[in-house]
N, C-alpha and C positions, 0 to 999 in steps of 0.2 A: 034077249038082251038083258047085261044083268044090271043092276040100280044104278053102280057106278057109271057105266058106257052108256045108259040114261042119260045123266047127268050131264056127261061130258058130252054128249049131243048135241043136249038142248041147251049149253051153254050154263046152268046152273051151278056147277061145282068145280070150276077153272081155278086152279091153285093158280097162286103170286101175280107171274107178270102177265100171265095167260087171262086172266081174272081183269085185269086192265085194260088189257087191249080189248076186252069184251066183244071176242067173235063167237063161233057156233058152229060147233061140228057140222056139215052137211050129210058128209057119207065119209065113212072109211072100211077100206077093204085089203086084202092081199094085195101091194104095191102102188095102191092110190089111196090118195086122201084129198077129203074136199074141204075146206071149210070157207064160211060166209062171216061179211064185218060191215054193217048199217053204219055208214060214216058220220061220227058226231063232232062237234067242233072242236074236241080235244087231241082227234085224230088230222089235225090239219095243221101246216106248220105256219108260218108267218104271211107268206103268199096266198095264205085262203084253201090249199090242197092240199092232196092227204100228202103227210109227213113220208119219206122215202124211209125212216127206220121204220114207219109201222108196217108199210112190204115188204121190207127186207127180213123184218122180226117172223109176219105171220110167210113168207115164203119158206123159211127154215124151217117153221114150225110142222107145215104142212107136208116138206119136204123130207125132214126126217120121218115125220109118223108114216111116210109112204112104205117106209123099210121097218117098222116095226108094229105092224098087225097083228093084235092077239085076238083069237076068236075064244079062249078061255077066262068065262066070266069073272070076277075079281079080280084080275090078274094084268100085269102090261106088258111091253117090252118097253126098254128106253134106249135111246143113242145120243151120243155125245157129236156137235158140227165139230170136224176138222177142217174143212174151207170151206166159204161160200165166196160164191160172185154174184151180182144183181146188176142187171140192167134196166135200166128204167126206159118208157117208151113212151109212157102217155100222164096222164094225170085227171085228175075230178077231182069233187068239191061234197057231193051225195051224192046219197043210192047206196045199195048194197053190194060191195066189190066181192068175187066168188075167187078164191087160190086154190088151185090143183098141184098136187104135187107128184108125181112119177118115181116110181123106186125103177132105175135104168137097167143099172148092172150090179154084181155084190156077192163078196163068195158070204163066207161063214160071222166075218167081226165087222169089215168093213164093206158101206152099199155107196150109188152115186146116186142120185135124185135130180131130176129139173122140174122147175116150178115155172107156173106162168098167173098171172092178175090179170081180170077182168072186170070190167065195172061194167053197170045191171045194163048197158048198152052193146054188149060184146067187143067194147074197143079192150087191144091188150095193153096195160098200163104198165107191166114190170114183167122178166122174164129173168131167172136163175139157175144156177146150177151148182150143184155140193157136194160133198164124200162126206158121211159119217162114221161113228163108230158105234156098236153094239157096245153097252153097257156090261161088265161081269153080271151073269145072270140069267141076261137080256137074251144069250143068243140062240135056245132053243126058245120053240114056239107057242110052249105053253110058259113063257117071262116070269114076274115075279110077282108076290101076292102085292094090291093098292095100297 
């Protein structure tokens, strides 16, 4: 694992909005991606629960990186959302909510991806689905330098 994919693990080096919403890689692999978000009060909207942009935000997130795995150290893939849809199903307050994301189907530029929420109880709280697009660069497997 190289410093950066480190980083981006353990939550330490989350560029812009990523850095905000302050989740933590869990696992990412060839067509899945996991990531974890310990709900703080910032993440809650007026009603005392977590805020539906912040699912919707980290469902994309985790949704796209399902389709852009790079196992070459320094290196990423990126893709650009061209539709999401969210469904919302449940809701909390705390705990650490866990987002899986699925790379479905996808030729060469463009993949589909479903995502589903869960919070630290197994109830599912939000469930998605998206088309992206490989970034110029992005669409062989060794992507582009960090």
């Amino acid at each position: 694992m190289s410093y950066e994919e480190s980083d981006l693990m353990n939550g330490t080096d989350l560029p812009g909005f990523h850095s905000l919403l302050g989740y933590s890689q869990a696992s990412w692999e060839e067509n899945e991606a996991v990531i974890e978000l310990e709900l703080q009060a910032r993440h809650l909207n007026l009603g005392g629960v977590i805020h539906g942009g912040v699912l919707t935000s980290l469902l994309d997130i985790a949704m796209a990186q399902a389709g852009t795995h790079c196992p070459y150290p320094g290196r990423m893939r990126k893709a650009i959302t061209l539709s999401l849809t969210t469904t919302f199903t449940g809701q909390c307050s705390s705990g650490v909510i866990r987002v899986t994301g699925r790379k479905r189907a996808g030729g060469t530029r463009i993949f589909n991806s479903t995502g589903e929420v869960h919070d630290d109880q197994g109830n599912l709280l939000a469930i998605a689905e998206g088309t992206f697009r490989i970034r110029s660069g992005s669409d062989k497997p060794e992507g582009v330098p960090i």
